[in-house]
Backbone as a ProteinNet text record, in pm:
[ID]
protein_1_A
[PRIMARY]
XXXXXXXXXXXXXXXXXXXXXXXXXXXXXXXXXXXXXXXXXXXXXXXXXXXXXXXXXXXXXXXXXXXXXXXXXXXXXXXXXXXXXXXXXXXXXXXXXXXXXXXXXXXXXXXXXXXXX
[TERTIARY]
12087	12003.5	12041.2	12081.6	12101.8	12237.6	12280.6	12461.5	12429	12278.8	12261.2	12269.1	12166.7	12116.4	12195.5	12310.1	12380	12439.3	12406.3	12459.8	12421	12293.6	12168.8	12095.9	12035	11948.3	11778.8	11796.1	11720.7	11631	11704.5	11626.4	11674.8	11787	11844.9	11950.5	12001.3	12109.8	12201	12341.1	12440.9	12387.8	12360.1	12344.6	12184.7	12155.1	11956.8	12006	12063.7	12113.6	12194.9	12259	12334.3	12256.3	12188.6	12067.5	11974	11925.9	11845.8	11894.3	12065.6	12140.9	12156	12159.2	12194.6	12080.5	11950.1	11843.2	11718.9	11795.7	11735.4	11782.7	11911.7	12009.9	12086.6	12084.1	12135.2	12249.3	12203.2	12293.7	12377.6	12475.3	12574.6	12594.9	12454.5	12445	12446	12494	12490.7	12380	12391.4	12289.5	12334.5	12209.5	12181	12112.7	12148.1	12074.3	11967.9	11853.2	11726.3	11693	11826.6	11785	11826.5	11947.3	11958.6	11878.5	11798	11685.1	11569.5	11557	11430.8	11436.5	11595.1	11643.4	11614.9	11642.5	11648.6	11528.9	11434.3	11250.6	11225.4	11248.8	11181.8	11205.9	11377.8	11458.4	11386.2	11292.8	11248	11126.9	11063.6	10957	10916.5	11062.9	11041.6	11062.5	11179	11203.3	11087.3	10963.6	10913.1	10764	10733.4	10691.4	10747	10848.4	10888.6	10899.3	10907.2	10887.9	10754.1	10674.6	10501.4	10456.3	10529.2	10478.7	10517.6	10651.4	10701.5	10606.5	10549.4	10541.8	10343.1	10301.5	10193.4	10139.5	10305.6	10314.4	10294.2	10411	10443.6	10255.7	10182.2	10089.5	9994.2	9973.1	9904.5	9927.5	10147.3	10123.4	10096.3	10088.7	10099.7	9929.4	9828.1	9695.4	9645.6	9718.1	9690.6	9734.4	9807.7	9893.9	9785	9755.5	9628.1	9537	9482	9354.3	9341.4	9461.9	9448.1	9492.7	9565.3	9603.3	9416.1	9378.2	9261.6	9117.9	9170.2	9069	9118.8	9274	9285.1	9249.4	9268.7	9178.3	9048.3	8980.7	8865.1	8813	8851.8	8856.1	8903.4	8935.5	9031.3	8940.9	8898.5	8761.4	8651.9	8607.6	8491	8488.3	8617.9	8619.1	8638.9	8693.4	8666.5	8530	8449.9	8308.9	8239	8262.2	8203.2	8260.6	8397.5	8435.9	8363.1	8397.7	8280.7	8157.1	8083.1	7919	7949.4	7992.5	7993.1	8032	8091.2	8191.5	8064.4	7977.1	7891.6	7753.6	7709.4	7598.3	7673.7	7784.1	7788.6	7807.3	7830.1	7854.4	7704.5	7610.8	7455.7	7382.6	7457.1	7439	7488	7539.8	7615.7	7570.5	7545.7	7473.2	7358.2	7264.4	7106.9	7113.3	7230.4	7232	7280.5	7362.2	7388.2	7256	7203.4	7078.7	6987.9	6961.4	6898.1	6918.6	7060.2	7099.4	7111.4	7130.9	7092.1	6949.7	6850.5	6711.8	6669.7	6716.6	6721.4	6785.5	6927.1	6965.1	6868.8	6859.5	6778.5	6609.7	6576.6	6423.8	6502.6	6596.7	6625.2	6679.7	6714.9	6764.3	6620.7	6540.1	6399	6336.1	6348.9	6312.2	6329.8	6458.6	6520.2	6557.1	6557.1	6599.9	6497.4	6454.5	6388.5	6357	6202.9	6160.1	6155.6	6233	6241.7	6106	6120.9	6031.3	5835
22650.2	22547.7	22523.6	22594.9	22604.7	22504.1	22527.3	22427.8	22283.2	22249.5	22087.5	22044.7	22099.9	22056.9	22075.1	22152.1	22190.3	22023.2	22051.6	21904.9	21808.9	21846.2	21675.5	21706.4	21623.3	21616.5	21580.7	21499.5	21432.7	21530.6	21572	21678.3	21630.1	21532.2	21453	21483.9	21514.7	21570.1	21430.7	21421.9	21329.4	21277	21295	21217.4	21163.8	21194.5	21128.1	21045.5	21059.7	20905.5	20835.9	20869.2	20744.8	20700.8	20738.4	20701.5	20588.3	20619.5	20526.4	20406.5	20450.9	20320.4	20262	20290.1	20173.1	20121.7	20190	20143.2	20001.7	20064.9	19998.8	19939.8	19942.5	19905.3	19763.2	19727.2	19591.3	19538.5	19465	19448.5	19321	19326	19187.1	19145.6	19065.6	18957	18847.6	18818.4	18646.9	18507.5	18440.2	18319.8	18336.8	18267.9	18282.3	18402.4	18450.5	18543.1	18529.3	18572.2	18561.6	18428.2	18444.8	18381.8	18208.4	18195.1	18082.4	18046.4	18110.3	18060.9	18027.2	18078.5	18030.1	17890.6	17846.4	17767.5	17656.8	17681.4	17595.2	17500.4	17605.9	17594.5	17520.1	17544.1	17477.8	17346.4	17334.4	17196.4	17109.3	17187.9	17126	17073.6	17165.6	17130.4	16987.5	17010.1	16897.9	16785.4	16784.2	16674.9	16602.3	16704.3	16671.2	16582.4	16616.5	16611.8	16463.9	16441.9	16339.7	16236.4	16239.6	16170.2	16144.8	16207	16184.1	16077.7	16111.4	16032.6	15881.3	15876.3	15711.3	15692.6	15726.3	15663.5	15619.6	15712.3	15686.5	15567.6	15543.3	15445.6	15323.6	15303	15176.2	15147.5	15253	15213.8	15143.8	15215.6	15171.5	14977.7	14981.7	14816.2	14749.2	14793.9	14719.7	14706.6	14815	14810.5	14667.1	14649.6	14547.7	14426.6	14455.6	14314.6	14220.3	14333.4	14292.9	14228.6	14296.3	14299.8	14165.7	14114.6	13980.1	13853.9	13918.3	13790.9	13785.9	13854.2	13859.9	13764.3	13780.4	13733.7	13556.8	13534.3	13424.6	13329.7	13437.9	13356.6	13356.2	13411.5	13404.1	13293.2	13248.6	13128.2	12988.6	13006.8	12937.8	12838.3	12965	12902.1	12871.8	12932.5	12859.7	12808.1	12677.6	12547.2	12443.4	12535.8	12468.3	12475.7	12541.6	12530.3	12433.6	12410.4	12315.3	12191.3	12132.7	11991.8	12031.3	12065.1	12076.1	12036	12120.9	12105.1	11941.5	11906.7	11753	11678.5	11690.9	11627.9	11610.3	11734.2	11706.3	11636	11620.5	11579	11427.8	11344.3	11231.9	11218.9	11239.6	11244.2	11226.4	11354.5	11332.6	11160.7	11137.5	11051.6	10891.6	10917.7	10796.4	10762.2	10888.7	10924.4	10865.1	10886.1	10852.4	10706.3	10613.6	10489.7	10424.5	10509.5	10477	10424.8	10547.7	10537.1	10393.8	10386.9	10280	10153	10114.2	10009.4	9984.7	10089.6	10095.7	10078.9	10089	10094.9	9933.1	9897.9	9741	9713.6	9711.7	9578.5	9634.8	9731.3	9741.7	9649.1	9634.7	9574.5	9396.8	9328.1	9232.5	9186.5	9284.9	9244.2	9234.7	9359.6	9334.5	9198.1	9182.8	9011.8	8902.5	8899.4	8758.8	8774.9	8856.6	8896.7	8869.2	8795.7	8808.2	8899.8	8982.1	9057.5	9072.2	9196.6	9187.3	9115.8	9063.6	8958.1	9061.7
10247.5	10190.2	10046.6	9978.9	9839.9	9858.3	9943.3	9993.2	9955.6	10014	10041.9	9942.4	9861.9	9749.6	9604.1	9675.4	9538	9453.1	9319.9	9273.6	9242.2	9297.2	9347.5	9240.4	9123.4	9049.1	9096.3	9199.9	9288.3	9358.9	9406.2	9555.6	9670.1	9655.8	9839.2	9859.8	9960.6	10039	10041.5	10061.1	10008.3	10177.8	10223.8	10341.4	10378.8	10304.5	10301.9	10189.2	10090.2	9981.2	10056.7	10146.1	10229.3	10311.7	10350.5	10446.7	10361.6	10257.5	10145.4	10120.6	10067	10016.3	10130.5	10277.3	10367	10400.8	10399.1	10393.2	10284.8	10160.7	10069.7	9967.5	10000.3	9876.4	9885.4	9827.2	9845	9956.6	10031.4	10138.6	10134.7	10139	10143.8	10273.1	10286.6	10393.4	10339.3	10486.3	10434.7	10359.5	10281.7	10248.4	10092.6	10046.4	9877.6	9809.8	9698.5	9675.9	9594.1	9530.1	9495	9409	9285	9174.4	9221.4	9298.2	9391.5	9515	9557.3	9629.9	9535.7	9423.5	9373	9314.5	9194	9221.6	9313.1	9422.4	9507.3	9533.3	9552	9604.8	9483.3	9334.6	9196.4	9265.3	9262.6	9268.8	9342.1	9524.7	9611.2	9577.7	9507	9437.7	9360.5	9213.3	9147.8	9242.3	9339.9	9374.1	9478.7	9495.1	9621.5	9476.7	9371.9	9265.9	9224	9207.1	9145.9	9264	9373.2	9513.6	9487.3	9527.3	9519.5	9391.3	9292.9	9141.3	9206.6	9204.8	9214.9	9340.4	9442.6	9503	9503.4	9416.3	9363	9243.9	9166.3	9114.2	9186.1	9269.9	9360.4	9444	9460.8	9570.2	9430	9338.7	9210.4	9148.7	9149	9151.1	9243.5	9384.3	9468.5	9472.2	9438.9	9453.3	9326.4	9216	9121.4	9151.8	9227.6	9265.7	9382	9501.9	9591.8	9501.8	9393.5	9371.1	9223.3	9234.9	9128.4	9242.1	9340.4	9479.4	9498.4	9549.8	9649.5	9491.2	9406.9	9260.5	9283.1	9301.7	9315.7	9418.6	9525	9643.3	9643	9594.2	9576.6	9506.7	9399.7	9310.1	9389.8	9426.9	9558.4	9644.6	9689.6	9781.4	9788.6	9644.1	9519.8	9541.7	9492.7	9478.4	9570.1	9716.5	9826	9889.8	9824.4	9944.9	9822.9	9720.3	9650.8	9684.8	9648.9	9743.8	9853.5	9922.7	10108.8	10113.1	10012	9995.8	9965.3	9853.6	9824	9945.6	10015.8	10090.9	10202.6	10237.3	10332.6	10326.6	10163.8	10115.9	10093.1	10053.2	10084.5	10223.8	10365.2	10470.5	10516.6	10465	10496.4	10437.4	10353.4	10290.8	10385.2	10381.6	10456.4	10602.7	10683.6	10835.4	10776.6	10680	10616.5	10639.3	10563.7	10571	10687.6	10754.5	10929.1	11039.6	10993.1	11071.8	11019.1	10879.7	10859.3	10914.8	10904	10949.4	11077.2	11174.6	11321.5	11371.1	11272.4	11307.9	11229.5	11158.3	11129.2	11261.8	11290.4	11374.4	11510.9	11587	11663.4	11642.5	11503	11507.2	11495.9	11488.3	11475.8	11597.2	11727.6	11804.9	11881.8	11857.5	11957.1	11923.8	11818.5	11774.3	11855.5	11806	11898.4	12029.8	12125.1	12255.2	12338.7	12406.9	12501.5	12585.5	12579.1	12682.7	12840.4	12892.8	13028	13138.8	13228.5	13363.2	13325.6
[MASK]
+++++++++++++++++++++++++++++++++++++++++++++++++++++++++++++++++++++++++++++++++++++++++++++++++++++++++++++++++++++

């Protein structure tokens, strides 16, 4: 026992540290390693960040853009239900004097027309 340990500052036998290092020690596998994956994720981040902004912009002009179209139509049609209103109060107007004159020639025709046998 004194054999194993001879050497070791540790207390581990050269074969329980090989055991560790293949266990816990940095392994050269394949991909990116830490500081290039984090990298990466920021990058995905900002870019997913700076995606979201512009496109929060664009919905923002496009929300001002609606909302001065929809002001103009609105104004729009103000001024069409006012011609209209006019348009229907001379129309009432004119039907008013229709009628009059239909209820004259009707009393001028009962006049001069001879009554049925």
């Amino acid at each position: 026992m004194a054999n194993a340990s001879e050497g070791t500052r540790h207390g581990f036998t050269r074969e329980q540290l090989e055991f560790l290092r293949e266990e816990f020690g940095r392994k050269a596998a394949e991909g990116f390693d830490r500081p290039t994956q984090m990298w990466l994720i920021g990058g995905l981040v900002v870019l997913g960040i700076a995606a979201s902004s512009f496109i929060w912009a664009e919905i923002g002009s496009v929300r001002e853009d609606l909302g001065a179209e929809i002001s103009s139509v609105r104004a729009e049609l103000r001024e069409e239900i006012r011609e209209n209103r006019a348009a229907i109060t001379a129309n009432r107007d004119a039907i008013a004097e229709l009628a009059e004159g239909q209820a004259r020639i009707e009393a001028i025709l009962e006049e001069r027309l001879p009554r049925g046998p």
